[in-house]
PDB file as gemmi writes it, atoms N, CA and C in Angstrom:
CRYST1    1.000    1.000    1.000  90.00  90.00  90.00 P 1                      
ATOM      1  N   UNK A   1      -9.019  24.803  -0.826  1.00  0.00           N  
ATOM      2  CA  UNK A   1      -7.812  24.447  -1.541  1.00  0.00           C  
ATOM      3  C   UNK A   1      -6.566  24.983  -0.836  1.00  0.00           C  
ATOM      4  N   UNK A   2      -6.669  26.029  -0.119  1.00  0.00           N  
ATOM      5  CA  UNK A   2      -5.803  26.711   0.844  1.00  0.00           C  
ATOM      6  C   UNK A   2      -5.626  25.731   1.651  1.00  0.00           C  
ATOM      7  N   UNK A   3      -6.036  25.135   2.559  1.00  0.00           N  
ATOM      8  CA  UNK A   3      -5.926  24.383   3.149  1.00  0.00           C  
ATOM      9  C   UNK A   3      -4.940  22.856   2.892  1.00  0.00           C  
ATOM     10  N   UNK A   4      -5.062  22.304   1.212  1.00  0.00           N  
ATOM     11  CA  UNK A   4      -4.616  21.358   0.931  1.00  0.00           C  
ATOM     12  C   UNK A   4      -3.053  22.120   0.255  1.00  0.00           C  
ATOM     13  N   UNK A   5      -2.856  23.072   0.492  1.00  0.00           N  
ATOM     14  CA  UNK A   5      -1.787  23.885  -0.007  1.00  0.00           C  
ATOM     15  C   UNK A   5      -0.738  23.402   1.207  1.00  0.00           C  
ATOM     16  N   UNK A   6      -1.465  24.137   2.171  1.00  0.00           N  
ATOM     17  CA  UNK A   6      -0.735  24.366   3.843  1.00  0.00           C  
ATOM     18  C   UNK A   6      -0.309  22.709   4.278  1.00  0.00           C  
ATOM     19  N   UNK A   7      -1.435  22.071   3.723  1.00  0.00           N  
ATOM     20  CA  UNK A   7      -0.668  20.367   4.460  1.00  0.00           C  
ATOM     21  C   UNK A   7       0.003  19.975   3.427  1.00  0.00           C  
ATOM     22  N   UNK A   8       0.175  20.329   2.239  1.00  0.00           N  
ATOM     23  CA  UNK A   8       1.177  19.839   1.325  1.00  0.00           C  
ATOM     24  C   UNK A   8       2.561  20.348   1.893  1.00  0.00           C  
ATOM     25  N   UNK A   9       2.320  21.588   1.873  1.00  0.00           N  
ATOM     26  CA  UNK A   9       3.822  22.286   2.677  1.00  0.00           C  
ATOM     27  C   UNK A   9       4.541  21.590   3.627  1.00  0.00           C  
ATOM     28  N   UNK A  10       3.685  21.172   4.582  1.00  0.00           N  
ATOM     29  CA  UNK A  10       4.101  20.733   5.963  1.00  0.00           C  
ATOM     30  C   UNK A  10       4.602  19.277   5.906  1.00  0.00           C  
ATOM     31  N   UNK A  11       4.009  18.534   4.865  1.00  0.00           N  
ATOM     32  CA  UNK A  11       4.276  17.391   4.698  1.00  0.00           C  
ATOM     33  C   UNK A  11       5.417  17.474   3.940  1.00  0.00           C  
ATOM     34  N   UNK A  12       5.983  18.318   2.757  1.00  0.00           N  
ATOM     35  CA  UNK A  12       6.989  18.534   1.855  1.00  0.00           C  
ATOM     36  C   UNK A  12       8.060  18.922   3.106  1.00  0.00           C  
ATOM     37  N   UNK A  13       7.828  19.765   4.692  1.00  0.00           N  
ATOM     38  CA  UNK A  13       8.977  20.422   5.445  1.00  0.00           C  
ATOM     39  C   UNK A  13       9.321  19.583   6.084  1.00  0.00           C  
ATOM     40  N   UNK A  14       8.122  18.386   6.611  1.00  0.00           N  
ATOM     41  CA  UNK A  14       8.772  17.584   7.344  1.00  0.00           C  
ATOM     42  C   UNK A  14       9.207  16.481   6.542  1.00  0.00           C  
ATOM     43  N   UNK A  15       9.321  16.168   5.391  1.00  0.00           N  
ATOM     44  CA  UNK A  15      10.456  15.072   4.428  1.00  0.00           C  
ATOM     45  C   UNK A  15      11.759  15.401   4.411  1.00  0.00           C  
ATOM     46  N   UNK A  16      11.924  17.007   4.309  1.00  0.00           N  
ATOM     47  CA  UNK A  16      13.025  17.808   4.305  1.00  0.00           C  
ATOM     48  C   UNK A  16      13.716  17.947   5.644  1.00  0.00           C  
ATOM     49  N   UNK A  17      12.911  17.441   6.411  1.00  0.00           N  
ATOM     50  CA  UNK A  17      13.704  18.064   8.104  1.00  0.00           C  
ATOM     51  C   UNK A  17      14.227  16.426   8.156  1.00  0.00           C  
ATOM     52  N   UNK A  18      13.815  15.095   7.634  1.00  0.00           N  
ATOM     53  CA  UNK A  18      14.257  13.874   8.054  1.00  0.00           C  
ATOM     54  C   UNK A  18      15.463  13.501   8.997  1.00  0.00           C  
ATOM     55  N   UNK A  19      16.471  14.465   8.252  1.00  0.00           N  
ATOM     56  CA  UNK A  19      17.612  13.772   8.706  1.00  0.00           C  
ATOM     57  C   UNK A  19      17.982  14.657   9.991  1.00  0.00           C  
ATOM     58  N   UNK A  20      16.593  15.694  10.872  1.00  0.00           N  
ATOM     59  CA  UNK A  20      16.860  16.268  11.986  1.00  0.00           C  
ATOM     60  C   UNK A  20      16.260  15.126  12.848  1.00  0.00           C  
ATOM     61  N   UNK A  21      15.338  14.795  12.265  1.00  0.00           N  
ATOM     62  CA  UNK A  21      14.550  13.369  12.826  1.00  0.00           C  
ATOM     63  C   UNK A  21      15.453  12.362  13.979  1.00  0.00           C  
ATOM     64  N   UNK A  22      16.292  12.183  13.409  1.00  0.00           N  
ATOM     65  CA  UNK A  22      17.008  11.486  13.668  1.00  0.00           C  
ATOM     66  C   UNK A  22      17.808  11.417  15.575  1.00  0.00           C  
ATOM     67  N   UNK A  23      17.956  12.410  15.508  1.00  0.00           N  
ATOM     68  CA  UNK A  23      18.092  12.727  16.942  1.00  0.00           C  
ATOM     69  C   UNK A  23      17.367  12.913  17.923  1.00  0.00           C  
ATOM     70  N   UNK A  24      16.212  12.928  17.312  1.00  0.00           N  
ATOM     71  CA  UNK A  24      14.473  12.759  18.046  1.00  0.00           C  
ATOM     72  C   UNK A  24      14.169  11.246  18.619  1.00  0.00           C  
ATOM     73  N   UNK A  25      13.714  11.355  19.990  1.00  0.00           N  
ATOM     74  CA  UNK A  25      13.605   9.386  20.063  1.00  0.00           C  
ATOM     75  C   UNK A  25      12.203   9.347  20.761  1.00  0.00           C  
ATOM     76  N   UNK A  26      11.298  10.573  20.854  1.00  0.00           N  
ATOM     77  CA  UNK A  26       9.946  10.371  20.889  1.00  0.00           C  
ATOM     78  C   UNK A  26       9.326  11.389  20.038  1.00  0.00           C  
ATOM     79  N   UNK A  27       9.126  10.587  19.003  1.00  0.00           N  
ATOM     80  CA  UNK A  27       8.065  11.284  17.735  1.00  0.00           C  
ATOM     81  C   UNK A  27       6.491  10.085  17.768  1.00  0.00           C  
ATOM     82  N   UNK A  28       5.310  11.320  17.728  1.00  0.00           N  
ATOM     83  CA  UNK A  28       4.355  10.211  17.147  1.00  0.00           C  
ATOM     84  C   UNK A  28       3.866  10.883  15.846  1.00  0.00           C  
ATOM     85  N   UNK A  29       3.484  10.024  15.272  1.00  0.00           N  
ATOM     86  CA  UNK A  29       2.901  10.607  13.669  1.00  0.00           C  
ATOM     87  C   UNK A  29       1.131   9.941  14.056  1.00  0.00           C  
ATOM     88  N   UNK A  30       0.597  11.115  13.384  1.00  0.00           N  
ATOM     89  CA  UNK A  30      -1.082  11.042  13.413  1.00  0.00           C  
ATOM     90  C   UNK A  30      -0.961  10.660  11.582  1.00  0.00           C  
ATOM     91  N   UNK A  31      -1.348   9.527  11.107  1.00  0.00           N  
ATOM     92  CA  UNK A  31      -1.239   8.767   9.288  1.00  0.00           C  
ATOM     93  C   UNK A  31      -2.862   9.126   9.774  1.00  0.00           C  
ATOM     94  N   UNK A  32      -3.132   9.692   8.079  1.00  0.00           N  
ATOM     95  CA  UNK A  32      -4.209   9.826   7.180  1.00  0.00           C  
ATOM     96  C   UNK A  32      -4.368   9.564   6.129  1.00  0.00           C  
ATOM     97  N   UNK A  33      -5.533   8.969   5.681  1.00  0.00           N  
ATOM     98  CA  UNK A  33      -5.266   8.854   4.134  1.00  0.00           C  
ATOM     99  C   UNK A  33      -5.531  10.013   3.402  1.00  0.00           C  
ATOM    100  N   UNK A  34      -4.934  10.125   2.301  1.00  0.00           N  
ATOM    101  CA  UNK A  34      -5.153  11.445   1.651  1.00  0.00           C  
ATOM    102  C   UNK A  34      -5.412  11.087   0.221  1.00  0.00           C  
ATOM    103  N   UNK A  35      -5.866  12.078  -0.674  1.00  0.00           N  
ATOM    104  CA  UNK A  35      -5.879  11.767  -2.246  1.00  0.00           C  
ATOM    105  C   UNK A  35      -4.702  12.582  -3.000  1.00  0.00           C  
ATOM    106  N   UNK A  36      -3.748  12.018  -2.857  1.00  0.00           N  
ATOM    107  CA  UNK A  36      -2.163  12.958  -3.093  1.00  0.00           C  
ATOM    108  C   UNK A  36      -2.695  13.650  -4.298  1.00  0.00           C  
ATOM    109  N   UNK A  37      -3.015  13.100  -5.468  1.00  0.00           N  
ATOM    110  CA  UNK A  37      -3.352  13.380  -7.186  1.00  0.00           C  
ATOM    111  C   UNK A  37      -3.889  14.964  -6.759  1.00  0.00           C  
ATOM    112  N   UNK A  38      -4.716  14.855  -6.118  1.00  0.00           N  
ATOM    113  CA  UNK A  38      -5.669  16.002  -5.937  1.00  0.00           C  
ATOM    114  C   UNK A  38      -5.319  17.118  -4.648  1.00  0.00           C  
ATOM    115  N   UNK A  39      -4.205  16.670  -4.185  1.00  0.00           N  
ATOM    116  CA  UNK A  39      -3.479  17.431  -3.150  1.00  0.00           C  
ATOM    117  C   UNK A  39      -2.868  18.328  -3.924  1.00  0.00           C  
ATOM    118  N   UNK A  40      -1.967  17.538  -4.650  1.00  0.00           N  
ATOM    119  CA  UNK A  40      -0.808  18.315  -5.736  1.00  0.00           C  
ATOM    120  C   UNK A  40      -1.614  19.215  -6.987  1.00  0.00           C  
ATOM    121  N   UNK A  41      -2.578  18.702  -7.364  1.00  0.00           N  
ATOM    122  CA  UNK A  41      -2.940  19.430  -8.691  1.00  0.00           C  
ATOM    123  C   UNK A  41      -3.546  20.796  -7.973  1.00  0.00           C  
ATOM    124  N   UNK A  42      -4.037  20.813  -6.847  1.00  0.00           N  
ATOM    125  CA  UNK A  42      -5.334  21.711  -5.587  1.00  0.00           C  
ATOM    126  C   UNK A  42      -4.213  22.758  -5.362  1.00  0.00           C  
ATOM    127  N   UNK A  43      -2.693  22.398  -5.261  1.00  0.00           N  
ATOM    128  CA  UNK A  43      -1.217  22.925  -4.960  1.00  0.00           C  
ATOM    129  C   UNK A  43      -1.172  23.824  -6.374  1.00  0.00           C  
ATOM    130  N   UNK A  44      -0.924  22.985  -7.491  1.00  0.00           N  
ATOM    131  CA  UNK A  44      -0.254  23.613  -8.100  1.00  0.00           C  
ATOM    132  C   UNK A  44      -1.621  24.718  -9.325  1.00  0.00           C  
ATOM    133  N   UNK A  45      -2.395  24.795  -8.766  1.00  0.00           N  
ATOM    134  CA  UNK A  45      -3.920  25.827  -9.081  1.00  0.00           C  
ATOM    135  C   UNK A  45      -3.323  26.572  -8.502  1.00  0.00           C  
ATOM    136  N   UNK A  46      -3.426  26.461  -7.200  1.00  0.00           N  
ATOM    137  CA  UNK A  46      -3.196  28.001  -6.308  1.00  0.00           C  
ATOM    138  C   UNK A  46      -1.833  28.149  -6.270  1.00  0.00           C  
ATOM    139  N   UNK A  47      -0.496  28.178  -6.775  1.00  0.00           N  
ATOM    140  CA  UNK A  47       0.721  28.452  -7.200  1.00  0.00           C  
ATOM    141  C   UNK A  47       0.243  28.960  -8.529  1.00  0.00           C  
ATOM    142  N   UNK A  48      -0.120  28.360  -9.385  1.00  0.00           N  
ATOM    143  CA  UNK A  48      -0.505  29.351 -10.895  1.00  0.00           C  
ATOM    144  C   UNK A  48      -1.392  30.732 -10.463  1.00  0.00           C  
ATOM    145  N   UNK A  49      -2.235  31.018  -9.719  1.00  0.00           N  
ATOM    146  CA  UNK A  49      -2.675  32.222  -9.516  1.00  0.00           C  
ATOM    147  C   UNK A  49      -1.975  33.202  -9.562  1.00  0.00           C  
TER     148      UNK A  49                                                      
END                                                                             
């Protein structure tokens, strides 16, 4: 669940960095599918601890 914590983060820092994005003109993105429902609830378990 640690794990689905750490890629929630990273995915939440890089939404937040977007508009650094922008000045970037070689980005590649590695897309996965994920089960968000169970990302976030896996998140917010280990935040209630």
């Amino acid at each position: 669940m640690l794990l689905e914590a750490c890629r929630f983060q990273r995915l939440t820092n890089d939404f937040l960095d977007a508009s650094k994005v922008e000045s970037v003109t070689n980005l590649t993105y590695a897309m996965e599918k994920v089960r968000i429902k169970k990302m976030i609830l896996d998140t917010v378990i280990i935040m209630e601890k």
